[in-house]
N, C-alpha and C positions, 0 to 999 in steps of 0.2 A: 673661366673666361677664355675666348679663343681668339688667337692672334687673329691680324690680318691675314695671312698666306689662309690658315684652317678655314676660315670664313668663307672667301674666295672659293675654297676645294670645296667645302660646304652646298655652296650654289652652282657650282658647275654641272653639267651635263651627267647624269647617271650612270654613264657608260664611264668617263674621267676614270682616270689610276689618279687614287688621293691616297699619297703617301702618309704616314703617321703623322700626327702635329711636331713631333721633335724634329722630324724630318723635314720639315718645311723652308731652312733657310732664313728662317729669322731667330733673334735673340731677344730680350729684353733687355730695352737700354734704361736709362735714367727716367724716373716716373714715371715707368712699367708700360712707357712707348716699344712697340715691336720694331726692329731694324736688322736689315739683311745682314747676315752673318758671313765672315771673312772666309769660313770653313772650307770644306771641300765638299762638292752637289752633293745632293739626297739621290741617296742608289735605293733602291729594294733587297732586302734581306730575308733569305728564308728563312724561317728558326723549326721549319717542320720539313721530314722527309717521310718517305714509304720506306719499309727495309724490304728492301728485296728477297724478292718470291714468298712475299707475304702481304697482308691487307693491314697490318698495323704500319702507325706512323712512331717514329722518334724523334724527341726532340735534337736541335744542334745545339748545346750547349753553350758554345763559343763565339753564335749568334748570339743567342737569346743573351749573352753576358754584355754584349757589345750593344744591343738597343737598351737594356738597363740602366748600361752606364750614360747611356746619349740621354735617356729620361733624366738622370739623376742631374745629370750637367746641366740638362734644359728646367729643370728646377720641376718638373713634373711630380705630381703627389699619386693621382689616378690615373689608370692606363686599363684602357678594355683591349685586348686583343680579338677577333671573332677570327676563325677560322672553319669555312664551309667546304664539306668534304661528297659526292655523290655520284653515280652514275649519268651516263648524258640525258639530259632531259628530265631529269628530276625536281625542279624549282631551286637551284643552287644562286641563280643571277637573281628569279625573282624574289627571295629571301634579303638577299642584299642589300638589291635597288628598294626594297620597302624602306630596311633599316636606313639606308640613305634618305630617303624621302621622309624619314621621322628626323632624321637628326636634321635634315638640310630649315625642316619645318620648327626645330626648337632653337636651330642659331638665330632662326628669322624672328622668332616671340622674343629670346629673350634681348635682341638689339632692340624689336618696337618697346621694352618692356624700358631699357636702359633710356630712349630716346624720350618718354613720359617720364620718367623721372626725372632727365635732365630738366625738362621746360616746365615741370610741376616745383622744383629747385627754382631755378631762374621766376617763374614769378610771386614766390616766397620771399626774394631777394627785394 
């Protein structure tokens, strides 16, 4: 289930910087309501570099420990990472903007799906 902020980034514009869901600025308050978090803003983190005068990448260790622990803290169980790597012009944005356009299209089903359930609920009641 994805907060409000993930949502939001969910349907925005294709082009959007949509930060991680941990990154978003909210927490989870009392009866799993999403609420702005006290924290300090959501930056970007790199956890991949190039080694120089070479085509392979390494990881940052000291990154990647530090969005773990942000998951952990934000109670996260699953986490995809994608990272798309290519020369110019190769389908590197269009790859993405799809994968956007699949995920933008499965927040949208499963809120219609939450919103039939609610009113299939409601007149049970």
């Amino acid at each position: 289930r994805l907060c409000a902020g993930a949502r939001a980034r969910a349907r925005a514009p294709s082009r959007a910087c949509v930060p991680p869901h941990t990154l978003c600025g909210e927490t989870q308050g009392e009866g799993g309501a999403m609420v702005a978090s006290q924290g300090p803003a959501p930056k970007p983190l790199r956890i991949l570099q190039l080694k120089e005068g070479s085509i392979e990448v390494e990881l940052i260790p000291e990154n990647l420990d530090e969005v773990s622990s942000n998951l952990r803290a934000a109670g996260c169980v699953v986490v995809s990472i994608v990272s798309v790597m290519g020369g110019y012009r190769t389908g590197k944005s269009f790859l993405l903007d799809l994968m956007m356009r699949y995920l933008r299209r499965r927040v949208v089903r499963q809120e219609e799906e939450e919103r039939v359930a609610a009113e299939a609920a409601a007149k049970a009641k």
